[in-house]
C-alpha positions as CSV (number, residue, x, y, z in Angstrom):
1,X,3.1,-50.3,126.6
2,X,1.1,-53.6,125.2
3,X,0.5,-54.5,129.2
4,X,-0.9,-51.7,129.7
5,X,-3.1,-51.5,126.9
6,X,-4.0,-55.0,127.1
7,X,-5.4,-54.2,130.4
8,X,-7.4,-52.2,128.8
9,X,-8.3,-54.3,126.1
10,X,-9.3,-56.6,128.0
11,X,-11.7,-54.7,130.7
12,X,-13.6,-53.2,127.6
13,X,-13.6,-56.3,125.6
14,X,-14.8,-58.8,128.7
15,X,-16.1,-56.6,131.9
16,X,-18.4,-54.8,129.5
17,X,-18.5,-56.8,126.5
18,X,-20.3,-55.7,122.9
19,X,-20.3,-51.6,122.7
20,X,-22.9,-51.3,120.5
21,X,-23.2,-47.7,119.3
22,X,-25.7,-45.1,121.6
23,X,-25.8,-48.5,123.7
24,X,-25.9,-48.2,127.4
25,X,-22.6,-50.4,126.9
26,X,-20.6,-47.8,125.1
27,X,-21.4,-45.2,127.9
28,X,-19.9,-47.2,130.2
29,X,-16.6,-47.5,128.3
30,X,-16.6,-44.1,127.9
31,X,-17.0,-43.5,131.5
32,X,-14.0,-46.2,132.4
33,X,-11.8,-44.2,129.7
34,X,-12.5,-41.0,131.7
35,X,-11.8,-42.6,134.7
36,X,-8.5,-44.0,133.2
37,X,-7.5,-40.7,132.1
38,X,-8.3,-38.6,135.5
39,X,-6.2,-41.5,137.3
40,X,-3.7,-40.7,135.1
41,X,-4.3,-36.4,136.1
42,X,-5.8,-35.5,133.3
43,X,-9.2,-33.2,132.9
44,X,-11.0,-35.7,131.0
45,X,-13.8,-34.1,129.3
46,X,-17.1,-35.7,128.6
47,X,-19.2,-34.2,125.6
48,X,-22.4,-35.6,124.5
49,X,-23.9,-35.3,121.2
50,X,-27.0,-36.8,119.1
51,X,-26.0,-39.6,116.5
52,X,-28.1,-42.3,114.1
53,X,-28.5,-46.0,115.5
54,X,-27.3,-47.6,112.9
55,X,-25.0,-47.0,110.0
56,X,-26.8,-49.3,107.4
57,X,-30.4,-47.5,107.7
58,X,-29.9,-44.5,105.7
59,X,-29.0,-47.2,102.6
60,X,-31.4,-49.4,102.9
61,X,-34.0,-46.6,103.1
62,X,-32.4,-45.4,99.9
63,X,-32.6,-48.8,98.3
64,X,-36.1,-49.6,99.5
65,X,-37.2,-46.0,98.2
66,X,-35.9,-47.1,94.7
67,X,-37.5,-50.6,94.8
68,X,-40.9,-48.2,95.2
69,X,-40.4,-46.2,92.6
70,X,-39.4,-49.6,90.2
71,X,-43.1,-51.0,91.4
72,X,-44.4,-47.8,90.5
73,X,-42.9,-47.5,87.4
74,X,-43.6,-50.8,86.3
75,X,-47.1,-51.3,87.1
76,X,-48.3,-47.8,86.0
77,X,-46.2,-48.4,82.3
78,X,-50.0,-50.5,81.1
79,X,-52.2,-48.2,82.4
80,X,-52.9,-44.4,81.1
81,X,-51.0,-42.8,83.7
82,X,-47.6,-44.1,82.4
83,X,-46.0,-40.5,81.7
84,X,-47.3,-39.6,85.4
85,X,-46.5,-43.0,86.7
86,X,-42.7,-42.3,85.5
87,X,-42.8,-39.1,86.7
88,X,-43.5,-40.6,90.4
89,X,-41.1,-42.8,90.6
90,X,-38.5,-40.4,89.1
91,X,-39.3,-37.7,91.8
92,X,-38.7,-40.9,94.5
93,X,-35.9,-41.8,92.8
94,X,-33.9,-38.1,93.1
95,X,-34.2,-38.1,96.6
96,X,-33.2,-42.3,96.6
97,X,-30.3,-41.4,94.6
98,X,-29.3,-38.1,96.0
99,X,-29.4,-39.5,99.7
100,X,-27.8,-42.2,99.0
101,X,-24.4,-40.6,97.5
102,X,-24.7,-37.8,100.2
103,X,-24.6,-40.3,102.9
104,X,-21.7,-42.0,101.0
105,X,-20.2,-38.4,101.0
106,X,-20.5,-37.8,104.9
107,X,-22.9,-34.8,104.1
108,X,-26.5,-34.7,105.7
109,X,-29.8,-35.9,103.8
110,X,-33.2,-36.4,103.4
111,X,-33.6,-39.7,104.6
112,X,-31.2,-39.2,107.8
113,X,-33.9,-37.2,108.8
114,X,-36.7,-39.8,109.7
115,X,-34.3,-41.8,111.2
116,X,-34.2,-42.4,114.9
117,X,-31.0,-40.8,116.7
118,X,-30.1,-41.5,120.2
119,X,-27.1,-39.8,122.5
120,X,-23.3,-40.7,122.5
121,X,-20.5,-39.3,123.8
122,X,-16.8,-38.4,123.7
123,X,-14.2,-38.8,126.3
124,X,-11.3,-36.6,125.5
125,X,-8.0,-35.1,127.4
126,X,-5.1,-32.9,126.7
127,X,-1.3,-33.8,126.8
128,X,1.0,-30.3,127.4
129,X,4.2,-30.4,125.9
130,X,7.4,-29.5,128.0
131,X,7.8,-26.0,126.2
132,X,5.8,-24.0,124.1
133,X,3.0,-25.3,121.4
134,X,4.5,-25.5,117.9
135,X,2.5,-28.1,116.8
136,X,-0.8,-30.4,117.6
137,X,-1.9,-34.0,117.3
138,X,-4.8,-35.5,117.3
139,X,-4.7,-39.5,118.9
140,X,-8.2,-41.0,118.3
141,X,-9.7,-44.5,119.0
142,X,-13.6,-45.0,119.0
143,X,-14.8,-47.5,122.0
144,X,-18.2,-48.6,120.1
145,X,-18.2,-52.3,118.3
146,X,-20.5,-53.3,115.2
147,X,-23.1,-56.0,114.7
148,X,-22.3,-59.2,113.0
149,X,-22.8,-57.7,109.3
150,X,-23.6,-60.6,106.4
151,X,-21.3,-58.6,104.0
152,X,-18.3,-59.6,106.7
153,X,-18.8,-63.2,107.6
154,X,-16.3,-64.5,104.9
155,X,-14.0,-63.2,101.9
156,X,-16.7,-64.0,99.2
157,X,-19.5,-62.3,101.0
158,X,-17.2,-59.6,101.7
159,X,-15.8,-59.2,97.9
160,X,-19.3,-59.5,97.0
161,X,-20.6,-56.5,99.1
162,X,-17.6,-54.8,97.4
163,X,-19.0,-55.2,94.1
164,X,-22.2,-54.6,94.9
165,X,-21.7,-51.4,96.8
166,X,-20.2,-49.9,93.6
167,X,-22.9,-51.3,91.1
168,X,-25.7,-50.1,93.4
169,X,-24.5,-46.9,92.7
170,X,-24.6,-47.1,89.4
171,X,-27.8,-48.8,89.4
172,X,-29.7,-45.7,91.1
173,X,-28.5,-43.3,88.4
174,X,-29.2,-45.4,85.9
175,X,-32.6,-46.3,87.1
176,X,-33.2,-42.1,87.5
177,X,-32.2,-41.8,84.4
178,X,-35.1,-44.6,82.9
179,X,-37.5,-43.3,84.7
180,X,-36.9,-39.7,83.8
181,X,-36.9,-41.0,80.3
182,X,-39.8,-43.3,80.4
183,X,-41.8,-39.7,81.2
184,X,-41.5,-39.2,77.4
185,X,-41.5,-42.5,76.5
186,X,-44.0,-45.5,77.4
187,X,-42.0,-48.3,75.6
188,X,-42.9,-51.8,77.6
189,X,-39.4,-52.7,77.1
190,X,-38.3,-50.0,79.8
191,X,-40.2,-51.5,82.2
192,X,-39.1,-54.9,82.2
193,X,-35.3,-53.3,81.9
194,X,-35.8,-51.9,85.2
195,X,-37.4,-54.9,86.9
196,X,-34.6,-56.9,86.1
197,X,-31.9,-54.3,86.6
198,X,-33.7,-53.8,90.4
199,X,-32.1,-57.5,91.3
200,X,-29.2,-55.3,92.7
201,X,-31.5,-53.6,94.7
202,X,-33.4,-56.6,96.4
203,X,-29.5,-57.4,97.0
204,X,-28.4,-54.9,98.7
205,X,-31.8,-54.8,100.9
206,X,-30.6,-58.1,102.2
207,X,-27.0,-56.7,103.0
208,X,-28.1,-53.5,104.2
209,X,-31.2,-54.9,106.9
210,X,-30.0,-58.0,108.0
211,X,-27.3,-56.3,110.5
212,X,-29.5,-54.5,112.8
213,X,-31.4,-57.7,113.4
214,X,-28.3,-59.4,114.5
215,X,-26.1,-58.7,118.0
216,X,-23.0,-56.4,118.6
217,X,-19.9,-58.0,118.5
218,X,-16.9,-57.9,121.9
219,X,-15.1,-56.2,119.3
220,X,-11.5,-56.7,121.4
221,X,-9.8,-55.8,117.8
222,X,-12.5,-53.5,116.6
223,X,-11.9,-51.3,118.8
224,X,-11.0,-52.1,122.1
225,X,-7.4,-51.9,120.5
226,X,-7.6,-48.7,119.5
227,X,-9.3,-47.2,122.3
228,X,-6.9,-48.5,124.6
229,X,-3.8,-47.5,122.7
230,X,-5.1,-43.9,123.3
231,X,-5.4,-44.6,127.2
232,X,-1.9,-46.5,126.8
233,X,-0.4,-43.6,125.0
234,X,-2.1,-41.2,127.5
235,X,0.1,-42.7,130.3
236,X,3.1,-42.8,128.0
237,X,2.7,-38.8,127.9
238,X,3.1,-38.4,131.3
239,X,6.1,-40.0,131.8
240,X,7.7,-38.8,128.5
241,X,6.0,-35.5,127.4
242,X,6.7,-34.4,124.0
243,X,8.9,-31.0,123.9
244,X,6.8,-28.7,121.6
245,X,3.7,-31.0,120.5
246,X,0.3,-30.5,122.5
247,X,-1.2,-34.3,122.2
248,X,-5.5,-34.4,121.9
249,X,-6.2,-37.9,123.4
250,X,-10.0,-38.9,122.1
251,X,-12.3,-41.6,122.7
252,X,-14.9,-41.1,120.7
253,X,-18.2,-42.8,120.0
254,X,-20.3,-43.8,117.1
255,X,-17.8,-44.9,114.8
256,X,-19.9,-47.6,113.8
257,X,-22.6,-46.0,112.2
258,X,-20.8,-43.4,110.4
259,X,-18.5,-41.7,112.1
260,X,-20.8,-39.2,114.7
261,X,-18.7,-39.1,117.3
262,X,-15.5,-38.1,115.2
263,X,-17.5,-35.4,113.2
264,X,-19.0,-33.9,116.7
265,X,-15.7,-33.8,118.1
266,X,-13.8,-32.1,115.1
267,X,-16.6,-29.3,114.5
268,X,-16.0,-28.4,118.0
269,X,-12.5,-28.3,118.7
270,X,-10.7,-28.5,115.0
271,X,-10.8,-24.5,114.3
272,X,-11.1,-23.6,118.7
273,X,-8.9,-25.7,120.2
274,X,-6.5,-27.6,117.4
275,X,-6.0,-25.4,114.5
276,X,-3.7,-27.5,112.2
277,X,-3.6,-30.7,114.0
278,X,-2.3,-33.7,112.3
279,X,-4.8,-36.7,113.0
280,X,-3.9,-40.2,113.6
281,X,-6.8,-42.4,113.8
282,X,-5.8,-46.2,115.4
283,X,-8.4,-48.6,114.6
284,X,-8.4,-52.7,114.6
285,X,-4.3,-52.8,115.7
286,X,-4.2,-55.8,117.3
287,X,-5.8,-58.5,115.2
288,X,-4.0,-62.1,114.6
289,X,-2.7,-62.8,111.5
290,X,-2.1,-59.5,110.4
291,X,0.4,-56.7,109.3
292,X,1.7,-53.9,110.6
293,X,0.0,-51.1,108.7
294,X,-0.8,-47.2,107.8
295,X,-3.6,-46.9,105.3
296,X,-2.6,-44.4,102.6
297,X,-6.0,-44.3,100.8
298,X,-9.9,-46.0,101.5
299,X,-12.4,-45.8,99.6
300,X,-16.1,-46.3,100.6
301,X,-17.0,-46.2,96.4
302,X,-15.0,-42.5,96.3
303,X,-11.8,-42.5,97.6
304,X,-10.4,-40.5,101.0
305,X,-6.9,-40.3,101.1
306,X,-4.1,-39.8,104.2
307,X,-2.3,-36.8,104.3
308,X,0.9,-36.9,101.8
309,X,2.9,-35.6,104.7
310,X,1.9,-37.6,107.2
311,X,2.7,-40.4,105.2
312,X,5.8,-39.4,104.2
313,X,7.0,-39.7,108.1
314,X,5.0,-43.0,108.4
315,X,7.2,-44.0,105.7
316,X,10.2,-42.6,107.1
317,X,9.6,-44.4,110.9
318,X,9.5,-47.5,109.5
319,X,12.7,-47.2,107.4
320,X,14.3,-46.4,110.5
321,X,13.0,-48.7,112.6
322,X,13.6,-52.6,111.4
323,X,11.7,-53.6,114.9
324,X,8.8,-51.9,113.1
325,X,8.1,-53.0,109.1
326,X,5.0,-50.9,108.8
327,X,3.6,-51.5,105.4
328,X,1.1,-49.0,103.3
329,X,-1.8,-50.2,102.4
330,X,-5.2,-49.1,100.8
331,X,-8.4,-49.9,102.4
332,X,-11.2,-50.7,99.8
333,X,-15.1,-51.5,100.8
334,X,-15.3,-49.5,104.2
335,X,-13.9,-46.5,105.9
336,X,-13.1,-45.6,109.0
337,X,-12.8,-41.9,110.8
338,X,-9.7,-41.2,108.7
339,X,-12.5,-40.5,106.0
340,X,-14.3,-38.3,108.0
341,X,-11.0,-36.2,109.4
342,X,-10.4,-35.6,105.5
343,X,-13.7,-34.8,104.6
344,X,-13.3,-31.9,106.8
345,X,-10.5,-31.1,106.4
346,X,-7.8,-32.1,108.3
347,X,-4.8,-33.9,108.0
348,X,-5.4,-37.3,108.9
349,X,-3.2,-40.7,109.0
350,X,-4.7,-43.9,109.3
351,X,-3.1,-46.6,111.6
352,X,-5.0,-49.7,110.6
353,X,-4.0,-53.5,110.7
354,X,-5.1,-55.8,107.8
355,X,-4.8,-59.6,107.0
356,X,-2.4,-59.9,103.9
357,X,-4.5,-62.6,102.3
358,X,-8.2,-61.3,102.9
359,X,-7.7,-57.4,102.8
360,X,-9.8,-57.1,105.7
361,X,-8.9,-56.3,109.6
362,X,-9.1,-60.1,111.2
363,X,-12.3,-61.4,112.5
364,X,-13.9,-58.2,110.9
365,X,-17.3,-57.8,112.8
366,X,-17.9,-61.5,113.7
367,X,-18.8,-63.2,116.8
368,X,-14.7,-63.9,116.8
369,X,-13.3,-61.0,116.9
370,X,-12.9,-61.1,121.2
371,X,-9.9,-61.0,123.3
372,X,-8.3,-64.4,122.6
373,X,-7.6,-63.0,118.8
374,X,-6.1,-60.2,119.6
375,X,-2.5,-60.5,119.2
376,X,-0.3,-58.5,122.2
377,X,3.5,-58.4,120.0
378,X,1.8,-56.7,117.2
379,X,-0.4,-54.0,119.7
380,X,2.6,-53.6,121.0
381,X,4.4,-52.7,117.8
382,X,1.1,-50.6,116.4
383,X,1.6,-48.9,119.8
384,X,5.1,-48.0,119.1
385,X,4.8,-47.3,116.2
386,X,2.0,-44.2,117.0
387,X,4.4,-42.9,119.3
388,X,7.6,-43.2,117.0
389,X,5.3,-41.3,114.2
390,X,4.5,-38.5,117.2
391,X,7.7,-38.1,118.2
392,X,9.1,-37.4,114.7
393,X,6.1,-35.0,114.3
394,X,7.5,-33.4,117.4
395,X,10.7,-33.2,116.1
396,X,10.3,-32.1,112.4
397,X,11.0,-28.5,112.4
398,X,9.4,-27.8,108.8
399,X,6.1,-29.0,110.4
400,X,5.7,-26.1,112.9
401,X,2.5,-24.2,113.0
């Protein structure tokens, strides 16, 4: 299977380079997927759909909105329009707060709205079963790559966004909750609080602007690995169809910036077309220097967790498999569509690779993360792997529809 997703890997990772999402470049792996698939005699479908540019706007609107209403605050607190001053920047500061936790969330918001969107697309094809539909699986691997991020250049920066992703949070409420308070209240002391509490803020700014100013990444882990499991698993299909298990094989786009293409695809076909599906999202399988792995929780500040069955036959597979020691692991300071599947809903497993030492898929959104790191013996095994966990879906009889 690797040689045949390596192939893959490697047209998407070096014919057409960085995938940057709604790029012109992420069409076009979406239109070699489809082409993959139909050579393989599948209908490939093609659906397009609207999705943000970036997935670091919406905060660092949120966080610039809040640095506003500190400035407001602040410099209105020694005039005679203090109480109107804090009531300003507390108004500013509900919608700051409240779009930045609905973003967090996955749920739609104020800010998302004067944002510039731009079209994506899917690529997606169905594999029949021998007999009769007892049970559905959704195979998903995004083709779009991210830019090279500050927050991922190193472990420390990394640990530090971390940190600071969680005690922004707590910053905005608190902030809200001075301001609302300083209404009532026109103490001096409140105003220098929040200057010096809005440090966080200025930090984030930097963590949250400074990727859209720099390039997309190959991305031959993230996710050219992925992506071409799905096409590599596609052919597998045809030559070994599952007996009762109809098999959604989806390319999707937009990952990157939140998850659009993942969201488009499941509010169109999750009640229509795959009632009940079990989800398996591959994502950064093929990186050096890490383990094999199936996420069992991430959390993105609130935590999204992988369906307790679906791990349970994750767990089983690799107690039955020594060729294949897949470890659980929990995913801390991003997400990936796993996230989203749950938030709607659906059962989801993530099938995610992760350096032991760092915690973080290898040459995470860096100018290294190209075709000579990704590692062929452990794509294959993350390859087999997927399939062994379909195939005991397909054979579990207590997981019929």
């Amino acid at each position: 299977m690797s040689d045949t997703a390596l192939k893959h890997v490697e047209y998407l990772t070096n014919t057409i380079g960085p995938r940057g999402s709604t790029t012109p470049e992420e069409k076009k792996a979406h239109e070699y997927c489809k082409a993959a698939l139909e050579q393989l005699g599948y209908e490939a479908r093609w659906e397009e759909y609207y999705s943000a540019m970036s997935g670091w706007h919406p905060f660092a609107l949120a966080l610039g909105l809040m640095t506003l209403a500190v400035i407001i605050y602040y410099f209105t607190g020694r005039s005679l329009n203090a109480s109107m001053g804090a009531l300003a920047a507390s108004i500013i500061a509900v919608i700051a707060a409240g779009s930045f936790f609905l973003q967090l969330l996955k749920y739609d918001n104020p800010l998302r709205w004067f944002l510039p969107v731009a079209r994506s697309q899917n690529v997606w094809a169905v594999a029949r079963p021998t007999g009769a539909v007892k049970k559905r699986v959704v195979v998903t691997g995004h083709v779009d790559t991210h830019r090279t991020a500050l927050a991922m250049q190193s472990v420390g920066l990394w640990r530090l966004f971390q940190v600071l992703t969680n005690l922004a949070g707590v910053v905005l409420l608190a902030l809200l909750a001075l301001f609302v308070y300083g209404i009532f209240n026109s103490g001096l002391l409140l105003r220098d609080i929040a200057l010096y509490v809005s440090a966080v803020l200025a930090a984030g700014l930097v963590f949250t602007l400074q990727p859209d100013f720099t390039p997309y990444v190959k991305g031959g882990n993230d996710n050219a690995t992925g992506a071409a499991a799905v096409l590599a698993l596609a052919e597998r299909l045809k030559r070994e169809p599952l007996a009762n298990t109809e098999v959604f094989l989806v390319n999707t786009g937009c990952e990157e910036v939140h998850h659009y293409g993942m969201a488009d695809w499941i509010r169109r076909h999750a009640r229509a077309d795959a009632p009940g599906a079990s989800y398996l999202v591959l994502d950064n399988i093929g990186g050096k220097n890490s383990d094999l792995n199936y996420v069992i929780e991430e959390t993105l500040m609130f935590p999204q967790k992988s369906d307790a069955g679906l791990i349970q036959i994750a767990e089983a597979v690799a107690k039955e498999n020594a060729d294949l020691p897949a470890k659980p692991f929990v995913f801390r300071g991003l997400d990936s569509e796993l996230s989203t599947c749950v938030h709607y809903g659906q059962k989801a497993l993530g099938l995610l690779n992760f350096d032991p030492k760092t915690k973080m898929p290898p040459y995470f959104h860096t100018a290294r993360d190209d075709f000579d790191n990704v590692d062929p013996e452990l794509l294959d095994k993350s390859e087999r792997f997927a399939w062994a966990i379909m195939q005991k879906i397909d054979s579990d009889h207590e997981l019929a529809l």
